[in-house]
N, C-alpha and C positions, 0 to 999 in steps of 0.2 A: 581752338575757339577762344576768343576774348568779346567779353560784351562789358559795356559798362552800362551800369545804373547810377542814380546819387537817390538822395534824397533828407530830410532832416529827423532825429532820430525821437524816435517817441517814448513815453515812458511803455514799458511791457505791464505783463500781469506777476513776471519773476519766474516763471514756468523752467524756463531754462537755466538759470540761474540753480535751482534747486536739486537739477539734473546733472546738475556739474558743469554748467556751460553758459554762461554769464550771455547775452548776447544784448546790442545795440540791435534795437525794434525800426523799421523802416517803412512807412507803406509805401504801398503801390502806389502811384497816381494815376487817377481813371485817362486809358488812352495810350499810356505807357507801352512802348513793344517789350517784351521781357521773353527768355528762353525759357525753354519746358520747367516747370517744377519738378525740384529736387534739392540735390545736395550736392555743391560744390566745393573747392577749394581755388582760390583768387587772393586777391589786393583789396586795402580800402585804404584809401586817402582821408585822415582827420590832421586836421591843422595843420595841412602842409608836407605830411609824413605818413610814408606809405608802413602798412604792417601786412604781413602774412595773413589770413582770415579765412574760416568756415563760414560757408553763408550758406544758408536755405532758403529760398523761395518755396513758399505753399501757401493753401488757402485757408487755412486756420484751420480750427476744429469745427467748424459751421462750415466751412466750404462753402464760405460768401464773401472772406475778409485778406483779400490778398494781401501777404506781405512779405519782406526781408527781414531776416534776423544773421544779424552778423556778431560772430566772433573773431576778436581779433589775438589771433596766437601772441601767449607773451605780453602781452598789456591788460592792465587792471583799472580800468577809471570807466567813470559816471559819462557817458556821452552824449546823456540828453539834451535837447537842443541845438547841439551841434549838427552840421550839414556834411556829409559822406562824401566817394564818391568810391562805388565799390568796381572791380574789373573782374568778372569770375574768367577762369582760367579753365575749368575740369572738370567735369558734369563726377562725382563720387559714384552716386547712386538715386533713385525716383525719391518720391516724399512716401514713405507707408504710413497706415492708420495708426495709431495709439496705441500700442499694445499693453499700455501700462508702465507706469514708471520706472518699477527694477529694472525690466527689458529695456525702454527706451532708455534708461542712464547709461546702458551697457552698451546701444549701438552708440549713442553718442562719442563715450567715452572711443571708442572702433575708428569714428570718424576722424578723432582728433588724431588718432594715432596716425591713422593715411594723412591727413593734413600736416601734420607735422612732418611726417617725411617726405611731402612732396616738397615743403618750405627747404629743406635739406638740403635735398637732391637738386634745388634751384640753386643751391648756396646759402638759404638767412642762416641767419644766427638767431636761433630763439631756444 
């Protein structure tokens, strides 16, 4: 499976960030086709140059506010205002509820692990 999205990057609330996983904020744009919500591992294209990347697609914590939150393995910069272009690769697993932060730092941290070794097992270098 390959789908791409873009879109330009918004400032977050830092949620993620806090959890250990820094991520570039994306909406949806109403109308947009997009694949099931979840958790992926894919590509995102910023300025020209593709990175390795965790992305999420889900509906916020209101389950009214679709969006993307992209990590990008190995890179550490500010990319708001900048315009994307993400290509998920590999559904990880659904979106689950909240369970609270200890817990959610702890799948995160789970995901980056799979993420990284899928970036691997492709070849990057990260």
């Amino acid at each position: 499976m390959k789908f791409t999205l873009s879109g330009r990057v918004e400032r977050g609330e830092g949620m993620a960030t806090g959890l250990g996983c820094p991520t570039a904020n994306i909406a949806v744009e109403q109308g947009v086709l997009i694949p099931a919500l979840g958790v992926y591992v894919g590509e995102a294209q910023v300025d020209g140059a593709w990175h390795d990347a965790l992305i999420c697609i889900s509906d916020g914590r209101t389950g009214y506010n679709l969006k993307m939150e992209v990590h990008l393995l190995g890179v550490n910069q500010d990319l708001v205002g900048k315009r994307i272009e993400v290509m998920l690769h590999e559904k990880l697993r659904d979106v689950i509820p909240f369970p609270g932060e200890k817990e959610m730092a702890a799948i995160i941290a789970d995901d980056l692990v799979q993420a990284r070794a899928w970036a691997s097992a492709k070849g990057s270098q990260i």
